[in-house]
Phi, psi and omega in degrees: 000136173262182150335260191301347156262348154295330178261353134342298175306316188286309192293326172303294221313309188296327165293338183289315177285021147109341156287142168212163232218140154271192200245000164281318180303307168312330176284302180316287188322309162326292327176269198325277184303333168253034166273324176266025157264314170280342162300324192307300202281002162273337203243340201235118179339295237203107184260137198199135144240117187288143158089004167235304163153189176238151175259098155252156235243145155195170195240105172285162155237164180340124145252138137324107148241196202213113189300133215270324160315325165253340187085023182281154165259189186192123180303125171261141174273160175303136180220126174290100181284155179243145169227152203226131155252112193291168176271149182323284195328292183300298202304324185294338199278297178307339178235005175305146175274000000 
């Protein structure tokens, strides 16, 4: 699933309810939330949508690693990573039969 099939979905989702939309819009709308969901998870501990899950910011620090093509080694820098824990509700969805 992409971009442009969420907002299909978002766009089918708004005909039931009586709205309707276009599939540019829908895109934008799409668009809209996850630009503030990575402004969220950039600015913020800790970002939750219940019942999907949470996001947090972590911090690697520096390490030695080893180049796997040549074997050489090579420093990796410290880096800020987004880390996502699914919510109880989704991981049941992901194991229902």
């Amino acid at each position: 699933m992409n971009k442009l099939d969420i907002a299909y979905a978002v766009r089918s989702a708004l005909a039931e309810t009586g709205t309707r939309v276009t599939v540019r819009r829908a895109e934008e709308m799409a668009e809209a939330v996850l630009w503030e969901l990575r402004r969220g998870i950039a600015e913020e501990p800790r970002v939750e949508i219940r019942g999907f899950g949470r996001w947090k910011k972590r911090t690697k620090k520096m390490r030695t690693g080893r180049n796997p093509k040549t074997g050489k080694l090579a420093v990796i820098r410290a880096r800020t990573v987004a880390v996502f824990k699914p919510g109880v509700p989704f991981v049941s969805q992901l194991n229902a039969e």
